[in-house]
N, C-alpha and C positions, 0 to 999 in steps of 0.2 A: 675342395672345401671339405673338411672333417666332419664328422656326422653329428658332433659337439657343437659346431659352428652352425649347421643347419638347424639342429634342434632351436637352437637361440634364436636364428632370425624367423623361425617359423612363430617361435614364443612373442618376440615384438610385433611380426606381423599381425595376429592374432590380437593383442592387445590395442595397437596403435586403429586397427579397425575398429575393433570392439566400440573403443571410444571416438573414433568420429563417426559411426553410428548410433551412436548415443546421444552428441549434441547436436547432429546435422539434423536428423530425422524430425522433429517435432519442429523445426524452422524452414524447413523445404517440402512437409506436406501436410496437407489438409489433415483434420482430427480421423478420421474415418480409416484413410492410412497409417496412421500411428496405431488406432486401436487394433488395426490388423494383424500390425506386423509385433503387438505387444503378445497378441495369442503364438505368434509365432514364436520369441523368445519363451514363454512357460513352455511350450512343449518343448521346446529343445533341451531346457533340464531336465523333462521326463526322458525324450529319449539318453540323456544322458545317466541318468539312473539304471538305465539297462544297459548303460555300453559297459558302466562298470561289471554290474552283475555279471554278463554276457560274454560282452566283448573279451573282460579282463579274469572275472573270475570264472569263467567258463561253465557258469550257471544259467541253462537254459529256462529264463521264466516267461510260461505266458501269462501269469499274471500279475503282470506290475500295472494294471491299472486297477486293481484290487487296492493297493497303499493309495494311487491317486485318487481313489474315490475317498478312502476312508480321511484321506487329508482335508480333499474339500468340504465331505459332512460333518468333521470335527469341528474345523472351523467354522462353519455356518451355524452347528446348535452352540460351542459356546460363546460366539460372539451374540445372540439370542439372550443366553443368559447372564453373560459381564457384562458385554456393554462395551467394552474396551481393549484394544484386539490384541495387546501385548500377550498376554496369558493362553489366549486363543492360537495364535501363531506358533507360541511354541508347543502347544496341545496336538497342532497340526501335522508337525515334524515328529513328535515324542509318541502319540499312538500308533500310527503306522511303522513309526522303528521297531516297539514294541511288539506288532501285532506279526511284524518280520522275523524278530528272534526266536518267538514262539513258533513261529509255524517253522521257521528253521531249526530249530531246535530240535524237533520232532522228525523233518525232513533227513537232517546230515548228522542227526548220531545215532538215527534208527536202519542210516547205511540204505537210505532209497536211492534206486539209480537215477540217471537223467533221466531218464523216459518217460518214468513215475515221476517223478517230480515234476517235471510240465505239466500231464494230467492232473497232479495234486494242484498247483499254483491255476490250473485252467478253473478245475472243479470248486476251488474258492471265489473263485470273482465270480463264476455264474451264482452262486449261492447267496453270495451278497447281492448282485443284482436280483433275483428272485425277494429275495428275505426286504430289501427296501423298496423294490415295489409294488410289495403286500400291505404298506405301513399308510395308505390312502386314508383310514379315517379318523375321528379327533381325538381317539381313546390313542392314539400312537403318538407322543409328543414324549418331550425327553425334558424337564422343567419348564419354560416357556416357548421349547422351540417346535414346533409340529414338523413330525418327519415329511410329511404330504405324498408317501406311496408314487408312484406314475407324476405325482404331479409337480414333486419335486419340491424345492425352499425355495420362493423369490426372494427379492427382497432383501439380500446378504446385506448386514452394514459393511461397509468399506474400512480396510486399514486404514490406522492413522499413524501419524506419530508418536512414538512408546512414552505411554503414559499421559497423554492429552489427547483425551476422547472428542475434542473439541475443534483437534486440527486433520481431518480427514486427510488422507490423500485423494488427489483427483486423479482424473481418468488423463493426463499427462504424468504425472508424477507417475504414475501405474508401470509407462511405459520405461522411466527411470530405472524405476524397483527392477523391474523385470529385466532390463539388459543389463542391471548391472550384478543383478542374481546368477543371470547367465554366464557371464566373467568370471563372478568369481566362483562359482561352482567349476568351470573349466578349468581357470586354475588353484583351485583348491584340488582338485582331483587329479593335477598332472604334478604336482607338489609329493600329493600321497600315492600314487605309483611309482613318484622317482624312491619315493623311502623304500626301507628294510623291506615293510609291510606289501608295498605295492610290488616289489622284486619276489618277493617269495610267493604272491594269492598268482601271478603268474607262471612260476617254476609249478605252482601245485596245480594250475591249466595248464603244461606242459603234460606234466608225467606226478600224478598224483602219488603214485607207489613210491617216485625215488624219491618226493619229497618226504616222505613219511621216513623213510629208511635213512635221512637226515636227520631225522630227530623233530622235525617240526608237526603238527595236527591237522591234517589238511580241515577237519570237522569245524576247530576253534575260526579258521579262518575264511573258510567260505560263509561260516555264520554271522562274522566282521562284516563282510563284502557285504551278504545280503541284507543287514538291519542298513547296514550304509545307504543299501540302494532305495530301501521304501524306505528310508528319512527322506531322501532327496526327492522321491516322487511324493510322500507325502508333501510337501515345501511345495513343490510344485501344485500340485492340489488344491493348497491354501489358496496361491494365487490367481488359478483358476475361476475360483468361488469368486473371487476381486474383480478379475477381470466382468464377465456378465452380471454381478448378483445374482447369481441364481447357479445350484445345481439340482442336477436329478439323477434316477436310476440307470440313465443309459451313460455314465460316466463309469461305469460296471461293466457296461457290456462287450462281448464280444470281440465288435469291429472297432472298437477302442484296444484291446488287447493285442488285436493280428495287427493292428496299424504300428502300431507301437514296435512291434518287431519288425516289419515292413522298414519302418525309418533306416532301424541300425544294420539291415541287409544291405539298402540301397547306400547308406555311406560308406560304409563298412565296419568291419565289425575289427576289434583290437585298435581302434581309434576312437579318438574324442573328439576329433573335427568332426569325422565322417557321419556321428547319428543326427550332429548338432545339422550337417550340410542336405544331410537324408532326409530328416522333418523339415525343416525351412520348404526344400524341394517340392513333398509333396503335400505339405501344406498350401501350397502356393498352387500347387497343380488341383486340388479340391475344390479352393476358390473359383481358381478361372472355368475349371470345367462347370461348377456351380451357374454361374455366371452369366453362363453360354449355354443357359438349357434352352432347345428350339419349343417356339411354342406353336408350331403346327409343322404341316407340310408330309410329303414322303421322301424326303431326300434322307438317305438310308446310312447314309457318311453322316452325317448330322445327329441320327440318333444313336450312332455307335458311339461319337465321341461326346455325345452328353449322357452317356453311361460311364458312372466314373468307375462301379464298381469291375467292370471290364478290363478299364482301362489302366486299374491298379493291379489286376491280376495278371495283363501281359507284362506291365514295367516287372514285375514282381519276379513272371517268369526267365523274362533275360535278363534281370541281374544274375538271377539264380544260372543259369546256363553258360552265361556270355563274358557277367564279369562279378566270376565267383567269390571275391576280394572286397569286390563293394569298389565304389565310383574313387573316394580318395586314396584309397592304398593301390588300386590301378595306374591314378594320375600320377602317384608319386611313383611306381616304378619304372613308368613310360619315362618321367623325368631324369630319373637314375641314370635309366638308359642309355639317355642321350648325353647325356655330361659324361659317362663313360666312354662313350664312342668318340665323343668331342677330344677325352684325353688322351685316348688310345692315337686318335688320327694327330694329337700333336708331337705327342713321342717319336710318332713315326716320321714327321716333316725335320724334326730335328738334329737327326744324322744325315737328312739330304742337308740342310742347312751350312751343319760343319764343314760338308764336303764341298761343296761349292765355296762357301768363305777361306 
């Protein structure tokens, strides 16, 4: 099978799940699961915000939960002051694009390397974390919205339907939005890779020099990649804010940023299955470990594995060592593998074949 051929039925398969996860899910389990696995599809567009940057444009950021924050507190102060979340939503995607080009702008035609760029992208998210959770008392409000410092916005009104402030959506319909967000982000992004554009943000993560010695700007277009990427983590953000009503300052912080990268190591990185397969993963793995906190005893196995943060840093470590590719682009060459071996061994039975007939 040709690699054209493969690429397609990975696309169907991809799509043909998508949606019957989408209509099985809210008919085969309780609300509780649905609202789970609906935080599970938002971050999977975050991590997939970074597999672009990352993975594709080979823009190391650690902070793209800097756009995610700024998406979710967009939306939460101007749904505060419309009222009606069309405006809001696209407020949501359009500041953090914006707050993307700017700081890229500065990043990639001031000619900062990688290295400094992580620090730079690190250094802003603490700064916003810090700076919003200074904003605690009533003199910090932004028209009717109070920023609330540490304490955060409750209270988010819910999307609705664009332009009927009257038909919310519910915490089902959330779950719609959400998977179907995840879709077509996926394939909206495996669309714009297969273009011009996505051929060349990759030849210029090959070898940045020869592209440039082609005639092309590597600066114009990693500044493409990266407003792309905090749109999409803003968007993600938005929905975030939907999903709990409520955000705060630790959507800034830190282990929000390392997670974030965490995902698209463990999927792998030059994939778009693999951050979406990396979050899902260890989303699911916080849960349960959650879950399963012991609440007494001294059994010493017990308290190791209800330490999640341990237990994120050994998965973390054998990826990193073990399967330096990330778990999808492993699985798919073990696959390779074997359908090659499988061809080799037919080739080979079929001159004993001749000979014998």
């Amino acid at each position: 099978m040709s690699a054209r051929a493969l690429n397609l039925l990975g696309l169907c398969l991809v799509g043909v799940t998508g949606l019957a996860f989408m209509v099985l899910v809210p008919r085969l389990f309780e609300l509780d699961v649905v609202l789970e696995l609906t935080v599970y599809m938002i971050m999977a567009i975050l991590a997939l915000s970074l597999a672009l940057i990352w993975g594709y444009g080979g823009i190391l950021c650690f902070g793209q939960s800097a756009f995610f924050g700024l998406g979710a507190y967009t939306y939460a102060i101007a749904m505060f002051n419309i009222g009606e979340s069309t405006i809001p939503l696209l407020l949501a995607i359009i500041v953090p694009a914006a707050f993307a080009a700017l700081l890229g702008y500065f990043i990639f035609y001031g000619r900062i390397s990688d290295v400094y760029l992580g620090v730079i992208t690190l250094t802003v998210t603490l700064i916003l974390f810090n700076s919003i959770n200074s904003t605690a008392g009533p003199e910090f409000h932004i028209g009717s919205a109070r920023l609330g410092g540490f304490n955060g916005i409750p209270g988010i009104p819910p999307l609705n339907f664009p332009g009927n402030k009257r038909a919310p959506i519910d915490l089902e319909g959330m779950f719609y939005l959400a998977t179907a967000a995840l879709l077509a982000t996926y394939f909206g992004l495996r669309l714009l890779l297969a273009s011009r554009f996505g051929r060349i943000i990759v030849g210029i993560r090959e070898n940045e020099r020869r592209a440039e010695l082609l005639g092309y700007d590597p600066r114009a277009y990693k500044l493409a990649t990266f407003t792309i990427g905090g749109a999409l983590a803003g968007f993600a953000g938005c929905l975030f804010a939907n999903w709990g009503n409520f955000v705060s300052p630790t959507i800034f912080g830190l282990a929000q940023s390392a997670q974030i990268i965490i995902w698209v190591i463990v999927g792998g990185r030059g994939t778009l299955i693999g951050p979406i397969v990396g979050c899902i993963g260890i989303q699911w793995l916080t849960t349960a470990l959650g879950a399963n906190q012991p609440s007494g005893g001294s059994d010493w196995w017990a308290k190791i594995f209800a330490n999640a943060p341990l237990i994120f840093g050994v998965i973390l470590i054998a990826f990193v060592l073990l399967v330096p590719k990330g778990l999808v682009p492993t699985l798919g060459d073990i696959g390779q593998s074997l359908l090659s071996s499988r061809g080799k061994r037919a080739k080979r039975l079929q001159p004993k074949q001749a000979e014998e007939s």
